[in-house]
ROSE-228202 format. One record per atom (N, C-alpha, C): x, y, z. Coordinates in steps of 0.001 Angstrom, whole numbers, padded with zeros to 6 digits, always signed. Each point is the difference from the previous one (the first is absolute). Last residue first. Layout:
% ROSE-228202
XYZ/...
//
This chain:
% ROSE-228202
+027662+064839-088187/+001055-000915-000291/+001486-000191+000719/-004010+003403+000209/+001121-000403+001021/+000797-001446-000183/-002872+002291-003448/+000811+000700+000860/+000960-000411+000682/-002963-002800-002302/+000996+000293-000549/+000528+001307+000487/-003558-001356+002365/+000928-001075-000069/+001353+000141-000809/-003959+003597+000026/+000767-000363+001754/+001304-000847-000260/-003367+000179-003612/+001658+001444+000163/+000347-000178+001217/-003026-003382-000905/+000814-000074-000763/+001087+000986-000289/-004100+000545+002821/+001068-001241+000564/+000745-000179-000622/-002829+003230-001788/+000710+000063+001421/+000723-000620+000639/-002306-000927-003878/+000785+000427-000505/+001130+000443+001337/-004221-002230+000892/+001213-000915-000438/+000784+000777-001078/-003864+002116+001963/+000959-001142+001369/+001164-000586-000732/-003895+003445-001388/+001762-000005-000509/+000961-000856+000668/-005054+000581+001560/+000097-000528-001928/+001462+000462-000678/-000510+000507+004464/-000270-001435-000323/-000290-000357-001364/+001039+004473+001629/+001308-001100+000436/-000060-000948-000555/-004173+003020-000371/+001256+000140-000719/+001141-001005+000466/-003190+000153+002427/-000675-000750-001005/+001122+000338-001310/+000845+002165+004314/-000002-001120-000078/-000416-001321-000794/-000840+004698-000688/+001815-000415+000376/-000196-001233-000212/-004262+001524+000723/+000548+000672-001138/+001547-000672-000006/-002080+000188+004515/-000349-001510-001036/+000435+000026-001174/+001413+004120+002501/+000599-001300-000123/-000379-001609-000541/-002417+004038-000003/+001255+000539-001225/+001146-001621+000137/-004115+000833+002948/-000394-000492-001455/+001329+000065-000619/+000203+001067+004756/+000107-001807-000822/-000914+000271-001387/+004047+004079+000951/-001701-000526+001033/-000112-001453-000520/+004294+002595+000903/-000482-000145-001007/-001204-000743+000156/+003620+001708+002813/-000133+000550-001186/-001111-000196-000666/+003484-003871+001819/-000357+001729+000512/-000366+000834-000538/+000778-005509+000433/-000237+001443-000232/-000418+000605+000434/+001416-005512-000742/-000032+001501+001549/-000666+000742-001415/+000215-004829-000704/+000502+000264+001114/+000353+000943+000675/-003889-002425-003529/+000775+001379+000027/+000729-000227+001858/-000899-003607-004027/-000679+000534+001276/+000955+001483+000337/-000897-004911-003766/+000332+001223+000619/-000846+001062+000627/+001687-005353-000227/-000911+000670-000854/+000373+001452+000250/+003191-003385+001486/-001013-000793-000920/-001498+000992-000640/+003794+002753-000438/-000264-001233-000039/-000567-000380+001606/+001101+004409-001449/-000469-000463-001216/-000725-001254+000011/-000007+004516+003697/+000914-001388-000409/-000790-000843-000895/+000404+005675+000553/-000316-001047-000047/+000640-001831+000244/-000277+005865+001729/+001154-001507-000506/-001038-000926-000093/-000336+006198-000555/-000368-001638+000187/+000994-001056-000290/-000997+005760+000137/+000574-000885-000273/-000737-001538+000909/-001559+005780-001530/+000708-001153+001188/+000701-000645-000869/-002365+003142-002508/-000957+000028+001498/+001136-000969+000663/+001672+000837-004057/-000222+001476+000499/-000874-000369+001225/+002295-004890-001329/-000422+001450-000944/-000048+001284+000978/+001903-005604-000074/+000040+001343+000295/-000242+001460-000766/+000618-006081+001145/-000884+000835-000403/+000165+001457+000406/+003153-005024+000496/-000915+001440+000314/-000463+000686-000798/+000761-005239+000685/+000047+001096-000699/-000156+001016+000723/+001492-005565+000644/-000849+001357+000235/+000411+000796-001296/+001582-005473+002078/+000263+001502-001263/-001361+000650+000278/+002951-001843+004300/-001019-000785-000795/-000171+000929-001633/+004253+002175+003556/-001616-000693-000062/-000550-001048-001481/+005177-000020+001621/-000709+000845-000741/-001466-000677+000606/+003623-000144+003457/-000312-000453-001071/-000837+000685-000559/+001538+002933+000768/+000438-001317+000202/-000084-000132+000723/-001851+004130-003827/-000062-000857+001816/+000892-001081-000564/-001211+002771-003380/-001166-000816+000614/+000332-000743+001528/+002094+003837-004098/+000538-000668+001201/-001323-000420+000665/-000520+002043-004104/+001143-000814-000023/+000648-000633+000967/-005443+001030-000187/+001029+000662+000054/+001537-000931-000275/-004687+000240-003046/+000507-000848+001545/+001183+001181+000203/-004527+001115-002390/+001087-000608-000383/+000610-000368+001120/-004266+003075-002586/+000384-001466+000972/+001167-000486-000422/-003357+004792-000440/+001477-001227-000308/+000045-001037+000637/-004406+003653-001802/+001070-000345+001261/+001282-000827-000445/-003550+002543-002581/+000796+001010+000766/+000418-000754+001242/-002307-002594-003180/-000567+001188+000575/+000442+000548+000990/+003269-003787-001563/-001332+000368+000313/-000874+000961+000462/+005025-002832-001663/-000477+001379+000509/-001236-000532+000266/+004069-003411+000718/-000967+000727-001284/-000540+001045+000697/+004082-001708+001616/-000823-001285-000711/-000800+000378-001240/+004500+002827+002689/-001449-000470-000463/-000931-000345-000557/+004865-000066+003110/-000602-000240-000767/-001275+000152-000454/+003607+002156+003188/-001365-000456+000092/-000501-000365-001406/
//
């Protein structure tokens, strides 16, 4: 499980096995209250969690988007 970057006690990172075909590029998000999948592109949106109320997730999610394009750039040279 690669991970991207930290954040107030959460992580975000992809898993090494994304399915096949691989999904679209995402993130997960995972701290001490739950976890979260974001999807990066065309904008981002939270596709599950558990855990974790909607302020902590608007919080996240404003996080993803102001890291959208380091995210897409470790996704890509990952699964190069």
């Amino acid at each position: 499980m690669p991970v991207v970057f930290r954040h107030r006690g959460f992580r975000f990172f992809f898993y090494s096995n994304e399915g096949n075909p691989r999904e679209p590029v995402h993130i997960h998000a995972m701290g001490e209250g739950g976890e979260a999948k974001f999807w990066v592109r065309p904008e981002v949106a939270v596709a599950f969690s558990v855990g974790l109320d909607a302020r902590t997730l608007k919080e996240l999610a404003l996080v993803v988007e102001q890291q959208a394009d380091l995210i897409e750039r470790t996704w890509h040279e990952y699964f190069a």
